[in-house]
N, C-alpha and C positions, 0 to 999 in steps of 0.2 A: 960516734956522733957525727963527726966528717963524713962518714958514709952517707946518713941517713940526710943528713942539708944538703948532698950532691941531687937526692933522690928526690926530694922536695926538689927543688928547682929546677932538675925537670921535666916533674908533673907541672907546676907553674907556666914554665914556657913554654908548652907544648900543648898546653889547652885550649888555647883561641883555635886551633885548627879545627879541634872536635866541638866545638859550635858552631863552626859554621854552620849554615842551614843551605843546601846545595839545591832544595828545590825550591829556593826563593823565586819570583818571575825577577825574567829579566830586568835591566834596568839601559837606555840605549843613549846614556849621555856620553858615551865614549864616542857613540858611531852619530850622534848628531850632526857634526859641523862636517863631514863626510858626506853626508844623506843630502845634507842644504844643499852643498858645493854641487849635485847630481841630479836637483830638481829644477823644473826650470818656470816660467809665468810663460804661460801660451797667450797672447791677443788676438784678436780675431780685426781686421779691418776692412770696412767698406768706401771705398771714394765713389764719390759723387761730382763727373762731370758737367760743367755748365757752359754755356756760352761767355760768359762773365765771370765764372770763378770754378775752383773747384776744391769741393770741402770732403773731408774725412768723416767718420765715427765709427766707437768701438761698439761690434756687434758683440761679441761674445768674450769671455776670457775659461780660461784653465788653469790645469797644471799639465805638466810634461814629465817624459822620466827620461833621463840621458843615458845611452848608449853609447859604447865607443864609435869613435870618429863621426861625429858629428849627430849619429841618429837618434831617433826619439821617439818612446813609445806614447800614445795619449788614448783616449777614447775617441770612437766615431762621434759621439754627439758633441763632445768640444769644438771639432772641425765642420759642423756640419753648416752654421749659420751661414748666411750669405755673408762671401768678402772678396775682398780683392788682393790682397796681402795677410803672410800668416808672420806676426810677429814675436820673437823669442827673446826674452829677459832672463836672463841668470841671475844666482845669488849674487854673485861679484858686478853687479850692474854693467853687464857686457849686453849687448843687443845685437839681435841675428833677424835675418829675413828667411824664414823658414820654404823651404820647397816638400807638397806634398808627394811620397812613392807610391802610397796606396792605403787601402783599408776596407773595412769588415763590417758591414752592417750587422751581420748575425750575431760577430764576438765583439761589438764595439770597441774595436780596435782602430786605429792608422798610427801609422809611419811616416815620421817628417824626416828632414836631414836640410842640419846647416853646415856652413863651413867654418870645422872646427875640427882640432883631433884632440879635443877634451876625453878622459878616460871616466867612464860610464859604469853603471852598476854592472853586475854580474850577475847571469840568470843561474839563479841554485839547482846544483844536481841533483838532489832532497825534495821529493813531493814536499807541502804543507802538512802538516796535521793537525788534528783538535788538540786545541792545549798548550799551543806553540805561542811562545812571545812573539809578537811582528809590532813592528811602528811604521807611521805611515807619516810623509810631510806634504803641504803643500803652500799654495798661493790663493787662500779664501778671496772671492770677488770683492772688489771695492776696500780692500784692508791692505797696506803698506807693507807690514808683517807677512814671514812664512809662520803656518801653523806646522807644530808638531802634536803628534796622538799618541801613546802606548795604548796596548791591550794586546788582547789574545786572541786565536781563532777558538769560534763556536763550532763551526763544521765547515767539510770542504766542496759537496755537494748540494747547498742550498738550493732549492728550485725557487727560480723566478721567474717574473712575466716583464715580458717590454710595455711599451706602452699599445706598441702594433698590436699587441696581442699573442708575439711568440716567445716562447719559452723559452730559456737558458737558466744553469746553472752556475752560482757566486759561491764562492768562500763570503762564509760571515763573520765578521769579527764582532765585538763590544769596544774598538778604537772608535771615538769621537770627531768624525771629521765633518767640514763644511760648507756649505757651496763654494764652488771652483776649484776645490780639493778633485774631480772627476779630473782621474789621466795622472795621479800622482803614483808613488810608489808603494807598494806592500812587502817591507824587508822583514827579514828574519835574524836573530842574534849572532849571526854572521855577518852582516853586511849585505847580504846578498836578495836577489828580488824573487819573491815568490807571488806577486799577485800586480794587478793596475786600479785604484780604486776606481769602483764604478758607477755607486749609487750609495745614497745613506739613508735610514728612518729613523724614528725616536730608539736610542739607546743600540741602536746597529750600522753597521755599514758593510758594503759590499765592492767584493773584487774581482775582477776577471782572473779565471785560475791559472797557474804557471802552467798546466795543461795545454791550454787553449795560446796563450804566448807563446808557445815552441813551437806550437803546428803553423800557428800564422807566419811568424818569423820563418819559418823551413819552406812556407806553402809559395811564398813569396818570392822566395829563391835569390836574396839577397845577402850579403855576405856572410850572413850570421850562420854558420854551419852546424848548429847544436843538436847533438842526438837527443829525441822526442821519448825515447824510452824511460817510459819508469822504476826507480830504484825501488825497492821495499823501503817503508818507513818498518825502523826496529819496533817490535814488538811493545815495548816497554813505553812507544811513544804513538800508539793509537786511542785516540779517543774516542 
């Protein structure tokens, strides 16, 4: 009889393991206040000199994605407004005067750098795949609030069109994001970035691929020395 209640108890306590459900979707409230601390409010300023005064206004806003020591990845079309100063807002209400390196019409990319040696997201050695958990945060225009999204990626070769009329290929997700959300991050259940959002439609959005971030980052030949080569995604995780 001692035997058999040893054996009961534990089948008992050793049952919560065997329900787990291991192919739940992720869930990213551990890596949230992580993600905040790494995204930044990009503003856009223009002055206007007068003879008798001289007055400001914000052309444009975004998001940002922090990089170590100070850099920062966005979209070309956040930077693109007329301005005179690029201004940066962090989660922690710190403000920076941002200097533009460069950038990419083709990959709507640029490259700022403040002076900071904040520690930055990490660009994942892991293509994307269909199927994959990613959250995405940003700084919606005119809202006080950062927004955050879950979802997944739909595919990683979507074709799209600019507005110019040339094509480029986005990662599309089903994450919910919203204006000024352009230039935020696309992480993975790692922490780590695998996309820049770029564009969104009813029930989609879109991200410039980690593809295309390594080669600008490399092509640029700024510190960031990360090999462009692609790893195979396992078998088990192509969609």
């Amino acid at each position: 009889m001692k035997k058999l209640l040893v054996i009961i108890f534990f089948l008992l306590s050793a049952s919560p393991a065997y329900a787990y459900k291991y192919n739940e979707p992720h869930t990213f409230q551990s890596e949230l206040e992580s993600a905040r601390s790494k995204t930044v409010q990009i503003v856009l300023i223009n002055e206007h000199r007068y003879p008798w005064a001289t007055t400001s206004e914000i052309t444009s806003t975004g998001t940002g994605t922090l990089l170590d020591d100070g850099y920062i990845l966005t979209n070309e079309h956040v930077i693109s407004s007329a301005h005179t100063e690029i201004v940066i807002n962090t989660y922690d209400k710190q403000r920076y005067s941002a200097m533009l390196i460069t950038s990419s019409l083709k990959l709507d990319l640029a490259l700022l750098h403040i002076n900071s040696n904040s520690k930055g997201f990490v660009l994942s050695d892991i293509e994307p795949y269909a199927g994959e958990s990613i959250m995405t945060v940003g700084q919606p225009a005119g809202l006080p609030s950062w927004s955050f999204a879950e979802g997944t990626i739909q595919k990683v070769d979507q074709p799209a069109t600019m507005t110019t009329g040339e094509s480029y290929t986005a990662i599309m997700t089903d994450a919910e994001v919203k204006q000024g959300n352009s230039g935020g991050p696309l992480i993975n259940d790692r922490g780590e970035l695998v996309g820049i959002v770029r564009a969104a439609n009813v029930g989609h959005s879109f991200a410039v691929p980690l593809s295309d971030i390594k080669s600008f980052l490399v092509s640029k030949e700024h510190p960031f020395g990360y090999n462009t080569d692609k790893r195979k995604v396992p078998e088990d995780h192509n969609g």
